[in-house]
TIMI-471871 format. One record per atom (N, C-alpha, C): residue number from 1; atom name; x, y, z. Coordinates in Angstrom, 1 decimal. Example, Ala and Ser with C-alpha at 12.3 -4.5 7.8 and 13.67 -1.06 7.14 Angstrom:
! residues 2
1 N 13.2 -5.7 7.8
1 CA 12.3 -4.5 7.8
1 C 13.2 -3.3 7.8
2 N 12.8 -2.2 7.1
2 CA 13.7 -1.1 7.1
2 C 12.9 0.0 7.9
//
This chain:
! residues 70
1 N -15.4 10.6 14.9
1 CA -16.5 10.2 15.8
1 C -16.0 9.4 17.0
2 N -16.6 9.5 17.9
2 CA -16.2 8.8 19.1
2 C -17.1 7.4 19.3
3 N -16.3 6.6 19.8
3 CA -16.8 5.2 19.8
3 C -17.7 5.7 21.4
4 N -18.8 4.4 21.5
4 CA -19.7 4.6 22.3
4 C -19.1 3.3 23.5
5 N -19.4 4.0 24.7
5 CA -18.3 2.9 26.0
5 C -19.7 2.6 26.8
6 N -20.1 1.2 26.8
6 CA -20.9 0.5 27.6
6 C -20.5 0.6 29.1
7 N -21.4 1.2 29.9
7 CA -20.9 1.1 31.5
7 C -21.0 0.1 31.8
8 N -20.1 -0.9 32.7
8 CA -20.6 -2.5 33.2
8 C -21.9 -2.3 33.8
9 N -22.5 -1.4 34.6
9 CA -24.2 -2.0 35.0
9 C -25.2 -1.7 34.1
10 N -25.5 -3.3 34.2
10 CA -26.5 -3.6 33.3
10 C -27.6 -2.1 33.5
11 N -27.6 -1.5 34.5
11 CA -28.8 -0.8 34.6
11 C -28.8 0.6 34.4
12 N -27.4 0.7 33.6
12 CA -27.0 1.8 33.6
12 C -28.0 2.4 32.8
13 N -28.6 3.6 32.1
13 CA -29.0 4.1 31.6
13 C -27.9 4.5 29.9
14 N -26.5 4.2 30.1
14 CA -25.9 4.2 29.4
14 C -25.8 2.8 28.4
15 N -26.4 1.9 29.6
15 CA -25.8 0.3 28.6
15 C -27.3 -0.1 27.7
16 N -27.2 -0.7 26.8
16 CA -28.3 -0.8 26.2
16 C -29.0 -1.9 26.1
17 N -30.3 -1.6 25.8
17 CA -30.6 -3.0 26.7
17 C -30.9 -3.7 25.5
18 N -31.9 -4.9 27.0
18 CA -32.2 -6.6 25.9
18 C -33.6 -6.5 25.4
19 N -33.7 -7.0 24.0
19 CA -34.7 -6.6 23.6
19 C -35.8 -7.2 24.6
20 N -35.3 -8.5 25.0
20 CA -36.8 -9.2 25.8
20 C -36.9 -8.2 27.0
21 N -36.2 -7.6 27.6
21 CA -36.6 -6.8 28.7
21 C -37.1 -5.0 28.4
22 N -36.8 -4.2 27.4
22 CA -37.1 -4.1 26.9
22 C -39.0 -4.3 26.1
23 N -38.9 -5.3 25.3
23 CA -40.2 -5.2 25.2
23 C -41.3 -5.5 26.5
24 N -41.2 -5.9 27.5
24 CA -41.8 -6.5 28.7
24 C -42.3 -5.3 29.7
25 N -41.2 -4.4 29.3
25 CA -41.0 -3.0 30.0
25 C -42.0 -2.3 29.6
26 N -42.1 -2.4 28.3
26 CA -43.6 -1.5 27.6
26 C -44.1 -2.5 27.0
27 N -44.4 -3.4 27.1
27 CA -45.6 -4.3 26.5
27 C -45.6 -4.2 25.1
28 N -44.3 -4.2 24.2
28 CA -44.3 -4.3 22.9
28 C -43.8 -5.7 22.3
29 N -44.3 -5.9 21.1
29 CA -44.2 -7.0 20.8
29 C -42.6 -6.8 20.5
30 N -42.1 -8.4 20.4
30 CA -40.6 -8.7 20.3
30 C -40.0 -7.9 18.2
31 N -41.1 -7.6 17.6
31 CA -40.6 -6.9 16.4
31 C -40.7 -5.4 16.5
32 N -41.7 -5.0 17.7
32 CA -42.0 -3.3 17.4
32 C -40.5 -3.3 19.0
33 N -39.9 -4.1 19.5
33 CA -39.0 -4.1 20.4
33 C -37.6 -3.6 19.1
34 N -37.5 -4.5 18.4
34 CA -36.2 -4.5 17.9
34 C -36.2 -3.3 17.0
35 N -37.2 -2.9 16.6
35 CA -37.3 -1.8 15.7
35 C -36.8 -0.3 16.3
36 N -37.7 -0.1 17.4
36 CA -37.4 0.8 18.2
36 C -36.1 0.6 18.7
37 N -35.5 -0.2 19.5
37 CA -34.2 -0.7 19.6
37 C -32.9 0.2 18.5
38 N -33.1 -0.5 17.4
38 CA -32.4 -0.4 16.0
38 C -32.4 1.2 15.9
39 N -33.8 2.0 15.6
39 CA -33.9 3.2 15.2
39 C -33.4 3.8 16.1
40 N -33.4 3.8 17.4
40 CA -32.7 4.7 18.6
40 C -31.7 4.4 19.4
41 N -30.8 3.9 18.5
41 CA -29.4 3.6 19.0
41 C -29.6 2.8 20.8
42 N -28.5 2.9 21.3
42 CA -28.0 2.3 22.4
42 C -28.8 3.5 23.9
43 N -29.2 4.4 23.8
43 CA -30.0 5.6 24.5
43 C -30.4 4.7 25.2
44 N -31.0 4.6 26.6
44 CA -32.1 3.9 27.3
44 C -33.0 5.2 27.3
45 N -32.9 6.2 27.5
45 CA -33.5 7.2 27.6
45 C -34.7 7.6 26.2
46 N -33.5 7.8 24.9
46 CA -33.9 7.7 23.9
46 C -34.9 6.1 23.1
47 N -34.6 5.4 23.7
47 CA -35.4 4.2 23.5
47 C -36.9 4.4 24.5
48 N -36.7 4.8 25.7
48 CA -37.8 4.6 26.5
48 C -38.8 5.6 25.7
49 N -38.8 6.9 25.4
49 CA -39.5 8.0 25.1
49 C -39.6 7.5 23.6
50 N -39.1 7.2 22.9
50 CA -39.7 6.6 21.5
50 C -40.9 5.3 21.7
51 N -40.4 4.2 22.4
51 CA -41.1 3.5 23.5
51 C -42.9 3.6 24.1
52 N -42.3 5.0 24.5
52 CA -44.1 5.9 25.1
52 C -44.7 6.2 24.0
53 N -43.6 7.0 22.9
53 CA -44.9 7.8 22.1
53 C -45.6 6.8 20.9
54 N -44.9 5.9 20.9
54 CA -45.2 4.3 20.2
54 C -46.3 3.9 20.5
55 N -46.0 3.8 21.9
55 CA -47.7 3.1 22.4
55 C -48.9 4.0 22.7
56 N -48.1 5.3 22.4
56 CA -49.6 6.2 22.7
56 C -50.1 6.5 21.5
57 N -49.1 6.0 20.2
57 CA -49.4 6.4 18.6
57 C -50.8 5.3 18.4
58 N -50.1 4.2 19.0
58 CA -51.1 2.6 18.9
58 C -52.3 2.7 19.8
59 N -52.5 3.4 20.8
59 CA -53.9 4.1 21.5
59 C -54.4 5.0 20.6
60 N -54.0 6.0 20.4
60 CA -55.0 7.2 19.9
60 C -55.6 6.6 18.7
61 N -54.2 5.6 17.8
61 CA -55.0 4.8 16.5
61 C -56.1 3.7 17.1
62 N -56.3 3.1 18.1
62 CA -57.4 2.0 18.7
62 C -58.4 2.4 19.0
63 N -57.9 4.4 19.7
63 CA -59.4 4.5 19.9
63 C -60.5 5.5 18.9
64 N -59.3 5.8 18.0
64 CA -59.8 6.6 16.6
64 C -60.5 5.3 16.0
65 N -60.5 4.1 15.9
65 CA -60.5 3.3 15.1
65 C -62.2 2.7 15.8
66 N -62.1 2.8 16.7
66 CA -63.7 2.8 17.8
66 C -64.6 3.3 17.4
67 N -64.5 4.7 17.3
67 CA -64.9 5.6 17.0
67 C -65.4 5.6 15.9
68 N -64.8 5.1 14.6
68 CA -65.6 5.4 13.7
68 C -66.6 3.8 12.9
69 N -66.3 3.1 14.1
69 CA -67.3 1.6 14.0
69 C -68.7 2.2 14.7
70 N -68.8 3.2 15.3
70 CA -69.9 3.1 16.2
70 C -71.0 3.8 15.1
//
């Protein structure tokens, strides 16, 4: 297996990020940050898009959950 090489900028899409920035980025709490973090390795790409469909899982469930109060 090949070891994984951090590019020095921070902004690289290769270096991985911090959880506080990170969660701030998508408005996730500091535990649904680390989790996603954890599960999708060092990816910024792969974190971002796990990231989205996260918070669209936590909509569709907020507004299913509306829905059946009314």
């Amino acid at each position: 297996m090949g070891r994984f090489r951090e590019n020095p900028d921070p902004e690289s899409n290769d270096h991985p990020y911090d959880q506080k920035h990170f969660a701030a980025k998508h408005g996730l709490t500091a535990k649904a940050a680390e989790v996603i973090l954890l599960a999708n390795g060092p990816s910024r790409v792969a974190c971002d898009a796990a990231a989205r469909a996260f918070v669209q899982a936590i909509g569709v469930r907020s507004d299913t959950s509306k829905q059946r109060r009314r």
